[in-house]
DRENDREN-492531 format. One line per field, with one value per residue (C-alpha): residue in three letters; residue number from 1; y, x, z. Coordinates in steps of 0.5 Angstrom, whole numbers. Each point is the difference from the previous one (the first is absolute). Layout:
BEGIN
aa: [ALA; ...] $
i: [NUM; ...] $
c2: [Y; ...] $
c1: [X; ...] $
c3: [Z; ...] $
END
This chain:
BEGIN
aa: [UNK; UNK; UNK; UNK; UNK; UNK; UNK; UNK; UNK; UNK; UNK; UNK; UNK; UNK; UNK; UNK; UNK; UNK; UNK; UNK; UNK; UNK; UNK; UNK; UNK; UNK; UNK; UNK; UNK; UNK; UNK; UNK; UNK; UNK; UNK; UNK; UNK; UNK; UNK; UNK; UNK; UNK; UNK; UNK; UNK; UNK; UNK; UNK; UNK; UNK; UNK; UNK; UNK; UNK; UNK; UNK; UNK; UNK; UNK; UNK; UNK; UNK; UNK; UNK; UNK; UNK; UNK; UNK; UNK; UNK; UNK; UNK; UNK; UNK; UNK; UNK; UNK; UNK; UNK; UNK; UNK; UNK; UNK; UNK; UNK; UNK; UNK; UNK; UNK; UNK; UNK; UNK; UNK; UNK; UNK; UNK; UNK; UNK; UNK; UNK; UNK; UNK; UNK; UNK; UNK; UNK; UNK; UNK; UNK; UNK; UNK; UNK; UNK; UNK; UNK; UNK; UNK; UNK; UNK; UNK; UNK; UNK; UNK; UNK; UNK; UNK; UNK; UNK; UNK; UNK; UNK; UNK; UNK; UNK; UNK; UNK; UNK; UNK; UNK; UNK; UNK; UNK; UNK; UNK; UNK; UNK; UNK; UNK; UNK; UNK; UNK; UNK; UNK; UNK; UNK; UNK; UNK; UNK; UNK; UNK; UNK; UNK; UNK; UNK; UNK; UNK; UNK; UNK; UNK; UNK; UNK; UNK; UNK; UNK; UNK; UNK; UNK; UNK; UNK; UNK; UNK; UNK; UNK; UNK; UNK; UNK; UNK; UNK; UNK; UNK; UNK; UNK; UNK; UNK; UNK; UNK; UNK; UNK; UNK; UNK; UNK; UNK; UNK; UNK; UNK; UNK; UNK; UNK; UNK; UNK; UNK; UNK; UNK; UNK; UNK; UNK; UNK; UNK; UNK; UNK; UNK; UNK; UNK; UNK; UNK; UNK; UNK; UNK; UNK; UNK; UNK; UNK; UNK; UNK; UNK; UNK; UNK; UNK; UNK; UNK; UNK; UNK; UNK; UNK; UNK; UNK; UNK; UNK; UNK; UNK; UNK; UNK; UNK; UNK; UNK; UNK; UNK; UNK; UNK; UNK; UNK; UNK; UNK; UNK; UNK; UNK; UNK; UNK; UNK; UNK; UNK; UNK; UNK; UNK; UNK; UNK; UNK; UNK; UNK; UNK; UNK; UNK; UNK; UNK; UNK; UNK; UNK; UNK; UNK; UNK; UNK; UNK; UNK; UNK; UNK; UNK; UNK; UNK; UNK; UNK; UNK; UNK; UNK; UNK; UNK; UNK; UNK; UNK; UNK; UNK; UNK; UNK; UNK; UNK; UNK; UNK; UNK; UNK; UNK; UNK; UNK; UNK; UNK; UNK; UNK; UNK; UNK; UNK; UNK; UNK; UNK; UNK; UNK; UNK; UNK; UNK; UNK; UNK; UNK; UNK; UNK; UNK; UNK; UNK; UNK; UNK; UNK; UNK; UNK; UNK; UNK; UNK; UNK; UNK; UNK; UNK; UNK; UNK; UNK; UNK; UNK; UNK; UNK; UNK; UNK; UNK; UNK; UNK; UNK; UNK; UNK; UNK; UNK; UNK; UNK; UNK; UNK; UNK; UNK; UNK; UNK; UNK; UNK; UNK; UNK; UNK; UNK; UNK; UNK; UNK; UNK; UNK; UNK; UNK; UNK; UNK; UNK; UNK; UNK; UNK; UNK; UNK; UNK; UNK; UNK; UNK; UNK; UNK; UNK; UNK; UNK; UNK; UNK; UNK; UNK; UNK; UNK; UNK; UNK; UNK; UNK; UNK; UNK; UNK; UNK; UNK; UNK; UNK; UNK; UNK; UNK; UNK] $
i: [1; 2; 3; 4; 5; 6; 7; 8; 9; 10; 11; 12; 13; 14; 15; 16; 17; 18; 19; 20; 21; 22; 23; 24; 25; 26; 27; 28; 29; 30; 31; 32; 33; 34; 35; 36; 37; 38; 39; 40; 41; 42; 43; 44; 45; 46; 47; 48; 49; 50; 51; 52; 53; 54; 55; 56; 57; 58; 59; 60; 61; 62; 63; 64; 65; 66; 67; 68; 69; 70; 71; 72; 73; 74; 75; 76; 77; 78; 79; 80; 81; 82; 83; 84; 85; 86; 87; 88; 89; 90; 91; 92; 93; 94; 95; 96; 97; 98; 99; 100; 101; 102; 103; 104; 105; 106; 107; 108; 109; 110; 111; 112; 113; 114; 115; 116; 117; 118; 119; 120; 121; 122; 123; 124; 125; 126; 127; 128; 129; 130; 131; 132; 133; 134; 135; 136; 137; 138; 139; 140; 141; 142; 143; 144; 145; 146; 147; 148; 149; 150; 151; 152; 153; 154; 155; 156; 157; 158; 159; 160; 161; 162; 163; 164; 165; 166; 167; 168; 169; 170; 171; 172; 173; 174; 175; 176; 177; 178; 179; 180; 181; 182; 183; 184; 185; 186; 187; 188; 189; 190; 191; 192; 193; 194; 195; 196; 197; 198; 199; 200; 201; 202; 203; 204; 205; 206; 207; 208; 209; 210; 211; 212; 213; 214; 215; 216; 217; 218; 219; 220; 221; 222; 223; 224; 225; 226; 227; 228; 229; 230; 231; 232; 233; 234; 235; 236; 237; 238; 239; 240; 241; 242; 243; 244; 245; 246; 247; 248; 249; 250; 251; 252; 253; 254; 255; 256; 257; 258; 259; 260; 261; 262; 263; 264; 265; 266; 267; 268; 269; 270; 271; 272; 273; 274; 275; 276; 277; 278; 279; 280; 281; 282; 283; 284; 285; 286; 287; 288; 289; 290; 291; 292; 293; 294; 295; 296; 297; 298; 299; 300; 301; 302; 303; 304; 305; 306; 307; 308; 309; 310; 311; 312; 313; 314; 315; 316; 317; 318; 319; 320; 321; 322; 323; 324; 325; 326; 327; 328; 329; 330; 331; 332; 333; 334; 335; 336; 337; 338; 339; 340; 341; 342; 343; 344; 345; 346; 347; 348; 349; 350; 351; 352; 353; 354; 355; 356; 357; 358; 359; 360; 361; 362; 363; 364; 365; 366; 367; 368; 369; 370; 371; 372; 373; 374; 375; 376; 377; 378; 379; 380; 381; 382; 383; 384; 385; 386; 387; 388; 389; 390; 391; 392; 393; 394; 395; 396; 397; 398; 399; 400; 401; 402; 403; 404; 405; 406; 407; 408; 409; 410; 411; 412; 413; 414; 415; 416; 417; 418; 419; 420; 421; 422; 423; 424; 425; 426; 427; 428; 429; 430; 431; 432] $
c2: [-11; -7; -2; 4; 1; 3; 5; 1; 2; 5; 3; 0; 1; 6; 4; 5; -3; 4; -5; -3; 6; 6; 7; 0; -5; 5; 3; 8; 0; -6; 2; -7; -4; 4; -1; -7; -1; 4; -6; -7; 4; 3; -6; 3; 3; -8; -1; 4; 0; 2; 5; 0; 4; 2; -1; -6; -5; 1; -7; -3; 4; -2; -7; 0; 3; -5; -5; 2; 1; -6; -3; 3; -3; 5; -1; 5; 1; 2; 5; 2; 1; -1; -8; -5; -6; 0; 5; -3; 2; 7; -2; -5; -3; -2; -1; -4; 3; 2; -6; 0; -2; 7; 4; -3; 0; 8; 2; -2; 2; 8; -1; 0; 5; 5; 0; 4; 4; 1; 0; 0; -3; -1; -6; 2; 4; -6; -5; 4; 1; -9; -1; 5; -3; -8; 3; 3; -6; -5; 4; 1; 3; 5; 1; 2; 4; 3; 6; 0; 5; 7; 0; 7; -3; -7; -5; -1; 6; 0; -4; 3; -5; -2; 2; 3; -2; 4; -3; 2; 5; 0; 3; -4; 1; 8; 1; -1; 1; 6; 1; 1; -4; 5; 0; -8; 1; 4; -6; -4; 3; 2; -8; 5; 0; 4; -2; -7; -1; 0; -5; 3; -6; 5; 7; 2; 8; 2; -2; 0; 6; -2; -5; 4; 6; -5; -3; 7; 1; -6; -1; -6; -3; 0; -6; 0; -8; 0; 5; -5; -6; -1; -5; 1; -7; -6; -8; -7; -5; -8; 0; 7; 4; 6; 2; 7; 3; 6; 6; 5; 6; -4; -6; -7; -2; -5; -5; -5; 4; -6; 2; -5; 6; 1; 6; 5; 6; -4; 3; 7; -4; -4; 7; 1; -6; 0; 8; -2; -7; 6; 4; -6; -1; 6; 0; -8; -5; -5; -1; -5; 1; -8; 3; 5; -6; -5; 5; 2; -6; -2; 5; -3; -6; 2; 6; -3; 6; -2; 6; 2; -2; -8; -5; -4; -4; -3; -1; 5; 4; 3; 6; 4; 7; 4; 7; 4; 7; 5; -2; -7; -2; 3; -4; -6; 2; 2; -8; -3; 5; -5; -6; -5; -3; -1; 3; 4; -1; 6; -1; 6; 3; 7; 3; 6; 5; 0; 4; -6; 3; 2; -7; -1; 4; -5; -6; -4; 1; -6; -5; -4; 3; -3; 5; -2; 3; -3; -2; 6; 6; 5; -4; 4; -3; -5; 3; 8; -2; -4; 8; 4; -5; 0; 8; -3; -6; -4; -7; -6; -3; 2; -6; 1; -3; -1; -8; 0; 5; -5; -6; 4; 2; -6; -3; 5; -1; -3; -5; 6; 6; 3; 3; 5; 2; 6; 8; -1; -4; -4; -2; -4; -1; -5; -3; -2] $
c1: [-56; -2; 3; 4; -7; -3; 6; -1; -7; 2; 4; -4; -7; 2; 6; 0; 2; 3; 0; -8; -3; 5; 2; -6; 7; 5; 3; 3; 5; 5; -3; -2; 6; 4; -4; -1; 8; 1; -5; 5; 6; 3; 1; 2; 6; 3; 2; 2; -4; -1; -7; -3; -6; -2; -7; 3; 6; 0; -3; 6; 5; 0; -1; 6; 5; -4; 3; 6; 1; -1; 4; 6; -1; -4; -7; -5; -6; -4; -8; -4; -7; -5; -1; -3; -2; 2; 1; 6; 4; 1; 5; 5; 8; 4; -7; -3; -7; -1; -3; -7; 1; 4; -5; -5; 3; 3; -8; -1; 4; -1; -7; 1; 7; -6; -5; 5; 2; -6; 2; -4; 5; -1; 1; 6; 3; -1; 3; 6; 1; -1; 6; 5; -1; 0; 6; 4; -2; 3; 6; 1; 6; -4; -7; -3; -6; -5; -4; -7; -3; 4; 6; 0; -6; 1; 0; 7; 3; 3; 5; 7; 3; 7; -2; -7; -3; -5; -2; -5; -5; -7; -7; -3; -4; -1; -5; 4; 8; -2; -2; 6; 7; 4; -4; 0; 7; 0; -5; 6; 6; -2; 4; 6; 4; 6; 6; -3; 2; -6; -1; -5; -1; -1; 1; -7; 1; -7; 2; 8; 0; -4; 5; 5; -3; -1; 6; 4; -3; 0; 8; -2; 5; -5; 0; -4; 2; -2; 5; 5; -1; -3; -4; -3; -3; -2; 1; -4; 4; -3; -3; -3; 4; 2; 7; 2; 7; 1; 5; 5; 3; -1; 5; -4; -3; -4; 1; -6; -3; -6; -7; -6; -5; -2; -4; 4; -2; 6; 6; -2; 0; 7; 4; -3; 3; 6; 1; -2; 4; 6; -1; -2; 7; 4; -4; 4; -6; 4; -5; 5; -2; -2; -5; -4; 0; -2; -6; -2; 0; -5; -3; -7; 0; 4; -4; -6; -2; -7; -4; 6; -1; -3; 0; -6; -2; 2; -4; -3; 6; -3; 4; -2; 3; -1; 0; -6; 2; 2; 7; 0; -6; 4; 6; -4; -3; 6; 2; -7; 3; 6; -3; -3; -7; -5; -6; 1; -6; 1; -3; -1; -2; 2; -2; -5; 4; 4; -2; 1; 0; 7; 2; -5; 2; 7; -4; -1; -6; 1; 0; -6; -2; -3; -2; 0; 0; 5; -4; 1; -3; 4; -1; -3; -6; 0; -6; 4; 6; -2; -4; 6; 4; -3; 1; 7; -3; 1; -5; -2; -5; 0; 1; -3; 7; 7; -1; -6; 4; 6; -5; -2; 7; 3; -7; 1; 7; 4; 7; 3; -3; 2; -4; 2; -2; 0; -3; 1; 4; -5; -3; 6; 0; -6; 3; 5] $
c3: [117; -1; -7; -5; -5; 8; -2; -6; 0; 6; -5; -6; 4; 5; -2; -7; -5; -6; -6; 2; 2; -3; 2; 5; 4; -1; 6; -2; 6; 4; 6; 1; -3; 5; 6; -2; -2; 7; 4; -3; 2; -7; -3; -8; 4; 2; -8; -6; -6; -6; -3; -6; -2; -8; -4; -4; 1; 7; 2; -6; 2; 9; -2; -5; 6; 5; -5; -1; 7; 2; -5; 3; 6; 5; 4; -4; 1; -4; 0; -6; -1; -2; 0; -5; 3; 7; 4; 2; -5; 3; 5; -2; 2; -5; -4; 5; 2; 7; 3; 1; 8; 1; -5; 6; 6; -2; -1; 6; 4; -3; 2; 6; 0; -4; 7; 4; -6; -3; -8; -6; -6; -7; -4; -2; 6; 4; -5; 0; 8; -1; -6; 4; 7; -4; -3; 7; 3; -5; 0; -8; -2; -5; -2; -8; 2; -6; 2; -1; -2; -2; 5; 4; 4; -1; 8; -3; -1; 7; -1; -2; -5; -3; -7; -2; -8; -3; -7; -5; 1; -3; 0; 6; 6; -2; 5; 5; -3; -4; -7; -4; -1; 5; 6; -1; 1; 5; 5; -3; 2; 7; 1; -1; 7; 1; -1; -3; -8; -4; -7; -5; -5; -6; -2; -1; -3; 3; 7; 0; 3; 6; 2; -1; 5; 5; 0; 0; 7; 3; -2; -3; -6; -5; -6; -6; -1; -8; -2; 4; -4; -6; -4; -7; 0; 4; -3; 2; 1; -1; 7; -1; 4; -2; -1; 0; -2; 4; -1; 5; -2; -7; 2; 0; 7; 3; -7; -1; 6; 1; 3; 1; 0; -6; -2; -5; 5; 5; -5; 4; 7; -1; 0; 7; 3; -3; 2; 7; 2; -3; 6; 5; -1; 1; 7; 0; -1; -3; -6; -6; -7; 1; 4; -5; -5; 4; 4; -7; -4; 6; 3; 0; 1; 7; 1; -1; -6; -4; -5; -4; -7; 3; -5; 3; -6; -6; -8; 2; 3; 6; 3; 6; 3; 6; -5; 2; -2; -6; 0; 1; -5; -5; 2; 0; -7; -3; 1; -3; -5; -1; 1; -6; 1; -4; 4; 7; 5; 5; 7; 4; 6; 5; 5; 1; 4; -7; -6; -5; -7; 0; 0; -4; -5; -1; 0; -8; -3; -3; 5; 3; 8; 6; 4; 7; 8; 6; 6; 4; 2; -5; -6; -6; -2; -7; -4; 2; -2; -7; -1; 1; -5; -5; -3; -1; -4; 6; -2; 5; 5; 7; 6; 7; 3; -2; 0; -5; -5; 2; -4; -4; -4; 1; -4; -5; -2; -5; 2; -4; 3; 6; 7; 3; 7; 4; 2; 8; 4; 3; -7; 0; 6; -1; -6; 3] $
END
C-alpha cells in the first residue's frame, strides 16, 4: 500500500461492502473470520471483551461502557460499525482513531499474508480481523465491540466475552434476519455463550421468551436490565446534558445521573450500562461509581459519538440522527413531538433494500420535505422515495444529493424553525 487513501480504495474498491452495496455483501457463515482470525494468530483471545448486538441502542450503549471504562482507568478499545466520515472511527483506543499509518501498513501487509491463503474477505470480515489484531498488538486491557449485522453469524461473534448485551429489537434487515420480531431475536441471541451473563436492555414481551430459551440453554445468567433500574423521565440541564434519576429495587441510585447523549430513546439504553458495570464488578473490575458519572457525562466527547440526536446548527435549529428504522423513526418523532418550533423542515433519504413505507407512515404531515439520496449504490431513488410518501401526505421537493436538499433546508427556514435530518446513516453521514 502506498499511502492510507491507496488502503482506503483497496478496501472500499475490492472487497463487499454491506453498507454500499447491501445484502449482496453479507457472508452466512464465519468461515472467513475463522480462517482469517486463525491466520493473525488468534488475536480476540489476548483481551477481554464486552459484545453488543441489538437492532437499535447498540452503537449508544458500546460507546457508553467504552466510556465508562475508560474513565475508571483501563485501556478500552473500542469497535462499532458502520462509520460516518472516517473510516477510522471503527477502531478506536481510549477514543483515539486508529492511526492512519497502521490502517495502511496492516492492509498491506494482509495483501501479501492472503497470496498464500488465498482468502476473499468482505469489507466487514476484514475490518473486524484488523481491530482485534490492533487491539492485541496494543495490549488493551478490555475491548467494546458492537456487532454488525444480527449476532448468530456476525465476523464478532467469535469471541467469548465478559458480559454479553442485547438491546432493543426491531424490524429490520428482514431479508436477511427474518420477518418477524421472534426470529430477530433469535439472529440476536446467538451472541449468548455458556456460562456468559447476558444484559437484555429492555423487556420486549414478544421477544422475551427468546432470550430467556437461549439463556436457560447456555447456562447463561440472564438480566432484563429495565426491570432493575428504572426511570420515568429524563431532565436537561444548562449545557443540554441529560439528567436521568434512576431506581433499584424502588430505592434511588445513580442520582442526578448526567449523560451528554441526548435523545430521549437513551433512558432505555442507560439501565444496560449501569446493569453491565454491576456484573463487571462481581467479576472484580475495579469500576467506582466516579466512573459511571464521569464516563456518562462525557461519553461522546470521549468516545468520539456523532448521529445521535446531533444539534449541528442553530436559528434554525438543526439536528441530525442516525434512526433509519421503524423503531428509531418513531423514537425520533416522538421527540419532534415534544419540541417547540414554529416550522419544521424534514430532509429525508433511505435506502432501497428497505421497505420504506412503515417509516413513512410515522413521519408528520405537516412538516416540509426535501427528499434526497446519499451518494452510494443502495440509496433509494429521490423521485421513488417522494411517490411512495405521498399517500401518507407527505409533501416536498426532490434533491438529487444530500448537500443540494442540505442548501436548500437551510435556505427555506426561518431562525425559529427546526431541520431535522435523517432516514439512513449515510445521509447524515453527508451532513455532517
Amino acid at each position: 500500500m502506498k499511502n492510507f487513501q491507496a488502503a482506503l480504495d483497496y478496501l472500499y474498491d475490492s472487497l463487499p461492502m454491506f453498507h454500499r452495496i447491501g445484502p449482496a455483501a453479507y457472508k452466512d457463515s464465519l468461515n472467513n473470520t475463522l480462517a482469517l482470525d486463525e491466520l493473525y494468530g488468534h488475536p480476540h483471545r489476548k483481551f477481554p471483551a464486552l459484545h453488543v448486538a441489538g437492532t437499535n441502542g447498540k452503537g449508544s450503549v458500546s460507546h457508553m461502557l467504552a466510556s465508562v471504562l475508560q474513565s475508571a482507568g483501563y485501556r478500552t478499545g473500542l469497535y462499532t460499525s458502520p462509520h460516518l466520515k472516517d473510516f477510522r472511527e471503527r477502531i478506536r483506543i481510549n477514543g483515539r482513531m486508529i492511526p492512519k499509518g497502521v490502517v495502511t501498513r496492516w492492509l498491506g501487509e494482509f495483501r501479501k499474508k492472503n497470496k498464500c491463503a488465498g482468502l476473499s474477505p468482505s469489507f466487514f470480515e476484514l475490518t473486524v480481523a484488523m481491530a482485534f489484531d490492533y487491539f492485541a498488538g496494543e495490549k488493551v486491557d478490555i475491548a467494546v465491540v458492537e456487532v454488525g449485522l444480527g449476532g448468530r453469524l456476525d465476523s464478532t461473534n467469535i469471541i467469548t466475552p465478559e458480559v454479553s448485551v442485547v438491546t432493543n429489537i426491531s424490524y429490520d434487515h428482514q431479508s436477511l434476519l427474518g420477518n418477524t420480531l421472534q426470529k430477530i431475536a433469535a439472529e440476536k441471541a446467538g451472541i449468548i455463550k455458556r456460562g456468559v451473563p447476558v444484559v437484555i436492555s429492555q423487556w420486549q414481551p414478544e421477544v422475551a421468551a427468546v432470550f430467556q430459551q437461549k439463556a436457560e440453554e447456555m447456562e447463561a445468567p440472564l438480566h432484563f436490565a429495565g426491570q432493575e433500574y428504572v426511570t420515568a423521565y429524563g431532565l436537561l440541564d444548562p449545557e443540554g446534558k441529560q439528567v436521568f434519576n434512576f431506581r433499584k429495587n424502588n430505592l434511588p441510585v445513580y442520582p442526578n445521573l448526567k449523560v451528554d447523549l441526548a435523545g430521549n430513546y437513551q433512558r432505555l439504553n442507560v439501565p444496560a450500562v449501569l446493569k453491565t458495570v454491576e456484573l463487571l464488578r462481581e467479576k472484580g473490575w475495579n469500576i467506582p461509581i466516579s466512573a459511571v458519572y464521569a464516563g456518562l457525562a462525557c461519553a461522546a466527547r470521549q468516545t468520539g459519538l456523532m448521529g445521535r440526536w446531533q444539534v449541528i446548527g442553530h436559528n434554525p435549529l438543526i439536528i441530525c440522527d442516525t434512526a433509519h428504522n421503524e423503531d428509531g423513526i418513531r423514537q425520533v418523532v416522538q421527540q419532534l413531538n415534544q419540541m417547540a418550533f414554529k416550522k419544521l423542515h424534514i430532509l429525508f433519504g433511505m435506502v432501497s433494500d428497505k421497505a420504506p413505507a412503515p417509516v413513512l407512515a410515522l413521519l408528520p404531515a405537516e412538516a416540509v420535505y426535501y427528499f434526497t439520496k446519499a451518494n452510494i449504490p443502495r440509496a433509494l431513488d429521490e423521485k421513488q422515495l417522494k411517490e411512495q410518501a405521498s399517500p401518507f401526505g407527505l409533501k416536498g421537493n426532490t434533491y438529487s444529493s444530500v448537500p443540494e436538499a442540505f442548501i436548500a433546508a437551510r435556505a427555506a427556514a426561518g431562525p425559529k424553525d427546526l431541520i431535522f435530518a435523517g432516514g439512513s446513516n449515510f445521509v447524515v453521514a453527508e451532513i455532517l
